[in-house]
C-alpha positions in Angstrom: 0.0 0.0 0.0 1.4 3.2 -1.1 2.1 5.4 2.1 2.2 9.2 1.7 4.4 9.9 4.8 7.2 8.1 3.1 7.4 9.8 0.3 7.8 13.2 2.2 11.7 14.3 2.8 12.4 14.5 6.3 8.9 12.4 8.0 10.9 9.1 7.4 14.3 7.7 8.4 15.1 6.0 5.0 17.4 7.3 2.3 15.2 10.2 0.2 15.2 8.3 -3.3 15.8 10.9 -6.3 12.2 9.7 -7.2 10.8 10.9 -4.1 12.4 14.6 -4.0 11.1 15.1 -7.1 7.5 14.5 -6.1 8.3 16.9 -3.2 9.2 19.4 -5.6 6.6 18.8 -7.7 3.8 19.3 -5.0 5.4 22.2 -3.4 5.4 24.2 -7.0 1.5 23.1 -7.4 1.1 24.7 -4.1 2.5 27.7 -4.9 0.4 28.1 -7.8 -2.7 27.6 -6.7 -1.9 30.2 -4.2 -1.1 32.6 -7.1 -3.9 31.5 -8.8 -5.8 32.5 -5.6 -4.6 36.0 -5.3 -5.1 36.5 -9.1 -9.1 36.3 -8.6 -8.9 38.1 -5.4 -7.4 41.0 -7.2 -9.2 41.1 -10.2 -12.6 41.0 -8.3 -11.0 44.3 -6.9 -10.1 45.9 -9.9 -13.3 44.8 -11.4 -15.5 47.2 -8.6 -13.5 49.3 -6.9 -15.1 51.0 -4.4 -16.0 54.8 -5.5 -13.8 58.1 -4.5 -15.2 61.0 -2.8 -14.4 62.8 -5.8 -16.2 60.5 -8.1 -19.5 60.3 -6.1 -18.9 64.6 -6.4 -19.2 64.9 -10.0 -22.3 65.7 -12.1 -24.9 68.1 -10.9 -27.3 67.7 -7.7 -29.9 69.5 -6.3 -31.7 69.6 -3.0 -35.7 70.2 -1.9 -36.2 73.0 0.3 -33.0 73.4 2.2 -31.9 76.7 1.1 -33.6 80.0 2.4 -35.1 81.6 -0.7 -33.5 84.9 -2.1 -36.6 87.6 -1.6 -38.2 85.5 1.6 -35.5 83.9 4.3 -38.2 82.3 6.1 -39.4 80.2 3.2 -36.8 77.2 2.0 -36.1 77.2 -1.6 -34.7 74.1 -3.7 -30.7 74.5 -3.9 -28.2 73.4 -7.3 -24.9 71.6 -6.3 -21.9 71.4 -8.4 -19.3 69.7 -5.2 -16.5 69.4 -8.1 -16.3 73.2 -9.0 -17.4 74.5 -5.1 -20.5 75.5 -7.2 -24.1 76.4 -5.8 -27.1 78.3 -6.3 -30.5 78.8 -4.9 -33.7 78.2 -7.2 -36.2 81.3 -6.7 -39.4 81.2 -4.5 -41.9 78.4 -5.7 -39.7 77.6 -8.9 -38.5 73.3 -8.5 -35.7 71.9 -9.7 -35.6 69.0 -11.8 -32.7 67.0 -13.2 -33.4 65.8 -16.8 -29.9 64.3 -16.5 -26.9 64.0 -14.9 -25.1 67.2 -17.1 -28.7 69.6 -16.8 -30.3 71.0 -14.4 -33.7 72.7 -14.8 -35.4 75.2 -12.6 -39.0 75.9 -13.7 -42.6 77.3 -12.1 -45.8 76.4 -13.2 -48.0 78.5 -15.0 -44.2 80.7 -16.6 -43.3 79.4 -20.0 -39.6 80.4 -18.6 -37.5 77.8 -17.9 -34.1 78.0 -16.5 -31.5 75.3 -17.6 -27.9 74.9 -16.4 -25.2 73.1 -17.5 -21.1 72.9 -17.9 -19.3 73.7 -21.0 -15.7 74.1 -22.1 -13.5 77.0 -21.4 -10.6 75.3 -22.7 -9.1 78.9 -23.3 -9.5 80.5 -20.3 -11.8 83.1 -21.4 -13.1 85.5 -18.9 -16.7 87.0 -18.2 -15.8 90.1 -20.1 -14.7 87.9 -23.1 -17.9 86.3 -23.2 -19.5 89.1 -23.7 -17.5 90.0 -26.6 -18.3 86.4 -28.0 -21.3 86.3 -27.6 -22.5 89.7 -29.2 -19.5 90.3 -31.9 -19.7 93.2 -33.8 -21.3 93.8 -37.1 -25.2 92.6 -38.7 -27.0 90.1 -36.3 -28.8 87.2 -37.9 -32.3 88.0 -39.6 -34.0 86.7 -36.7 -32.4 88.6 -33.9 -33.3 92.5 -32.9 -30.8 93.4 -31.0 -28.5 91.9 -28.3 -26.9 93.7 -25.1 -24.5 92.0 -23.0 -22.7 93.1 -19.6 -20.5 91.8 -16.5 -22.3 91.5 -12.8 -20.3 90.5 -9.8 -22.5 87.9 -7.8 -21.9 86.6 -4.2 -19.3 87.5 -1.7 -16.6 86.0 -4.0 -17.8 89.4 -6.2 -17.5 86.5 -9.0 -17.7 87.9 -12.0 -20.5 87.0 -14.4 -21.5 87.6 -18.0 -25.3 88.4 -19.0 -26.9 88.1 -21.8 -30.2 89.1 -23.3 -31.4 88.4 -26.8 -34.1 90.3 -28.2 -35.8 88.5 -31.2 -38.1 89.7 -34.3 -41.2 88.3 -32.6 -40.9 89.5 -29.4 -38.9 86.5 -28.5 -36.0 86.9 -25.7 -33.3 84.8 -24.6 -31.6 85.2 -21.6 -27.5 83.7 -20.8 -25.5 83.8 -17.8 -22.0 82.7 -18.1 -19.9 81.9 -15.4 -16.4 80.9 -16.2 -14.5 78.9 -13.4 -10.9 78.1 -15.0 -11.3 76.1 -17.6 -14.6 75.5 -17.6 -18.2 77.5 -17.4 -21.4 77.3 -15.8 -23.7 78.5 -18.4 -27.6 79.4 -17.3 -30.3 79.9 -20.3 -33.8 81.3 -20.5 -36.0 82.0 -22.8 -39.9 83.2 -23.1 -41.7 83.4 -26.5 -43.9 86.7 -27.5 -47.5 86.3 -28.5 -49.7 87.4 -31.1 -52.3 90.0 -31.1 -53.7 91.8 -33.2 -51.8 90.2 -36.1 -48.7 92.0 -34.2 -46.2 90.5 -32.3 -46.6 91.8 -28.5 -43.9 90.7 -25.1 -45.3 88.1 -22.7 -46.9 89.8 -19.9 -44.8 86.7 -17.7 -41.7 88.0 -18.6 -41.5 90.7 -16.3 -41.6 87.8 -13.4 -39.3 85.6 -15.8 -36.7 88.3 -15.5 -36.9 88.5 -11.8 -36.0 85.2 -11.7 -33.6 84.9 -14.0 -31.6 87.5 -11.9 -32.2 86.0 -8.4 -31.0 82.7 -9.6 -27.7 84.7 -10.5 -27.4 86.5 -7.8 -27.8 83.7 -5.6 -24.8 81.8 -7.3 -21.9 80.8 -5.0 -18.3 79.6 -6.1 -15.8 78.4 -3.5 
């Protein structure tokens, strides 16, 4: 009967055969692979879901309901925009909710205002600065045939005094279009809004909401917060 302790060096008194330090040698590299084979899975499991960083559970926008006092009523809890990444917040006005349509938009809106608010990041890969948005975005010489006139300046928002370039479109139809661009290094926060005019009369006329649609447009700026 074949007995295992005598085939191990060192467990038996006999002469170690060449036959039997070569099983020895054999079983101790099997051993030592499957222990490598081991660690191999272990790892890879790892590498396959890594637990997630601070900074990667940071990224995209948020918002939340009701936690931050509104801009025109403290006593009243407005919904709040979060951008952890870029140290990058602002405050939705009174009775206007944000929504997230995805991860990269964020959309502040009432109803009953055909006004919207959207915000989202885009590339400042040149470091351009609020005043050189303005000169972008209203170059001179003749506008497109569907645009009256545009007027563009630079607001300092916040107790950073961040500076802030605004934007307001006027269209043929009594159309406007409202941009906020806030440049943080290379990137830049950019806030849209726009209201259609209406018809009467056969004539184009401005929405009697805009008036309230402006108001908000300019509390959501001013409430804007960077680092």
């Amino acid at each position: 009967m074949f007995n295992l302790l005598n085939h191990i060096p060192f467990l038996n008194r006999r002469p170690v055969s060449t036959r039997d330090k070569f099983i020895f040698v054999i079983g101790l590299i099997l051993a030592f692979l499957v222990i490598l084979f081991t660690l191999f899975v272990i790892m890879s499991k790892q590498a396959v879901a890594p637990a997630p960083s601070g900074e990667e559970t940071q990224r995209g926008f948020s918002y939340e309901t009701k936690t931050a006092p509104c801009a025109d009523d403290p006593q009243v809890l407005c919904d709040k925009i979060l951008r952890p990444d870029y140290k990058f917040s602002a405050v939705a006005p009174k009775d206007w909710t944000v929504s997230q349509p995805n991860s990269g938009t964020l959309t502040s809106s009432k109803d009953g205002l055909d006004c919207s608010a959207s915000l989202i990041l885009g590339s400042n890969e040149n470091y351009v600065s609020a005043s050189g948005w303005v000169d972008i975005l209203n170059p001179p010489g003749k506008k497109s045939a569907s645009i009256d006139q545009i007027t563009g300046s630079v607001v300092n928002v916040g107790p950073e005094l961040w500076p802030v370039a605004v934007m307001t479109t006027k269209g043929k139809f009594a159309n406007f279009k409202k941009e906020a661009y806030i440049p943080v290094g290379n990137v830049v926060f950019i806030l849209t809004s726009e209201i259609k005019g209406l018809v009467e009369q056969n004539k184009f006329t401005v929405n009697p909401q805009k008036v309230e649609c402006d108001k908000a447009f300019d509390d959501l700026i001013n409430s804007i917060r960077v680092r």
